[in-house]
C-alpha positions as CSV (number, residue, x, y, z in Angstrom):
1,X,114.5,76.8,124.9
2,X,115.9,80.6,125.2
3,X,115.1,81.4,121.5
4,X,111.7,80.0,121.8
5,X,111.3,82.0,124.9
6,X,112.9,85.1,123.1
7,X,110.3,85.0,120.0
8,X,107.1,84.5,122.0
9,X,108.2,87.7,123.8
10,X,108.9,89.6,120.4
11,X,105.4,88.5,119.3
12,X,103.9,89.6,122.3
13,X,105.6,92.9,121.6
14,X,104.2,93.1,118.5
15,X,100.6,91.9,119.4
16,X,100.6,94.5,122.1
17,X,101.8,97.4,119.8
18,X,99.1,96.7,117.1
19,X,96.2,97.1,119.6
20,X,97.4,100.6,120.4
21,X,95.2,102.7,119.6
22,X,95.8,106.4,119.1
23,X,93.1,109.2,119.2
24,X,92.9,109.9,115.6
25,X,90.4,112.8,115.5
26,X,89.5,115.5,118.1
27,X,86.1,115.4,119.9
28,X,85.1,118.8,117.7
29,X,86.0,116.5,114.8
30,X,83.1,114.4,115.3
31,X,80.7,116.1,117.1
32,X,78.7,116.7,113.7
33,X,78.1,112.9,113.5
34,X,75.1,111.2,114.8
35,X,75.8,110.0,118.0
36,X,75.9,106.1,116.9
37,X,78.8,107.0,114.8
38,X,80.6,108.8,117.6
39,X,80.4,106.3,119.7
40,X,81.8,103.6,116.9
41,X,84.3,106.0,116.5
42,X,85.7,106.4,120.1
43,X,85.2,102.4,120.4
44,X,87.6,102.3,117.8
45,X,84.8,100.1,115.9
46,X,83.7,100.5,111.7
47,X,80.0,99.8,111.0
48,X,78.7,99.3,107.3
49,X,77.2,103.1,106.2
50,X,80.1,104.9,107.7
51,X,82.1,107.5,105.4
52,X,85.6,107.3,104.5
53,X,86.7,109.9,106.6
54,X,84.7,108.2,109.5
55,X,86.8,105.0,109.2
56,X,89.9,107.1,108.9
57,X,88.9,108.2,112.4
58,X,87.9,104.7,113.6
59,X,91.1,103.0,112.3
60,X,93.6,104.9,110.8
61,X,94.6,105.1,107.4
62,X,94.4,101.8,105.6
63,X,97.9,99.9,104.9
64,X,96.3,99.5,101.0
65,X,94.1,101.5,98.9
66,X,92.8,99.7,95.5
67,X,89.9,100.7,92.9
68,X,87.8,98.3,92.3
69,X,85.3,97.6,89.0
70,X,82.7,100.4,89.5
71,X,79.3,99.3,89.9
72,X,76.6,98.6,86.9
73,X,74.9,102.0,87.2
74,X,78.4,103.7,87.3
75,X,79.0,104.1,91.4
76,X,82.6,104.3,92.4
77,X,83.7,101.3,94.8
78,X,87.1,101.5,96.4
79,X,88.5,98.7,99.2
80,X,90.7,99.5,101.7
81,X,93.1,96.8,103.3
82,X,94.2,96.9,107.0
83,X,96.3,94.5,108.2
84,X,97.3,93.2,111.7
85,X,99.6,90.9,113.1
86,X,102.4,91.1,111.2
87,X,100.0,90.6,107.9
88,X,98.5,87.8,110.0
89,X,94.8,89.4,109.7
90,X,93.3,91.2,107.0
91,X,90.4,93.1,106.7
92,X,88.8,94.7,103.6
93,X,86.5,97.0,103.6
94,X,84.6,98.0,100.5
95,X,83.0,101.8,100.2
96,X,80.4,102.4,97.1
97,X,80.7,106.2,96.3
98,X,82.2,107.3,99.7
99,X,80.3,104.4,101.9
100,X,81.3,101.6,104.1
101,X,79.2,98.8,102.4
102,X,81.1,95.6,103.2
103,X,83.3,94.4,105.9
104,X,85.4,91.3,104.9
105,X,87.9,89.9,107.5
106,X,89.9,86.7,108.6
107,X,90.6,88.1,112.2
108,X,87.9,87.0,114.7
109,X,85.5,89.4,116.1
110,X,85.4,91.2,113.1
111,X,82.1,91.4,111.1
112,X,82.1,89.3,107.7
């Protein structure tokens, strides 16, 4: 009964630590966004039409970065991996030429 006790305690640890969230950017950082974005950004939230360096600010950097096929007229698309959890969740997100355009994820509460 102690180790059970002992690993739901680790876990909630863990599950604690990854919703830290540390301020990522500084408020002159953003202030050049529209104000929709900032707020996404201070909720710690991404929204399809963001830019990279938007999400960077939202999240972090992602824990995976991979190339993708680019599109038929020649756009570069790029996904980014974050995972949570102990690899528990994903979430992708896809950019086309710089821009958030699809938000993929098995962790509830996130857009699909």
């Amino acid at each position: 009964m102690k180790r059970t006790s002992v690993v739901i305690m680790v876990m909630l640890v863990f599950s604690l630590l990854s919703c830290t969230k540390a301020m990522r950017y500084t408020n002159d950082e953003i202030s050049k966004y529209p104000p929709q974005i900032q707020e996404h950004i201070k909720k710690g939230e991404v929204v399809t039409g963001m830019t990279m360096q938007q999400v960077r600010y939202a999240w972090g950097a992602p824990s995976e970065i991979r190339a993708l096929p680019s599109t038929a007229d020649g756009k570069e698309r790029v996904q980014w991996t974050y995972s949570r959890m102990l690899g528990a969740f994903k979430t992708y997100l896809r950019f086309t030429d710089g821009v958030l355009t699809e938000i993929i994820s098995t962790e509830p509460g996130i857009a699909k």
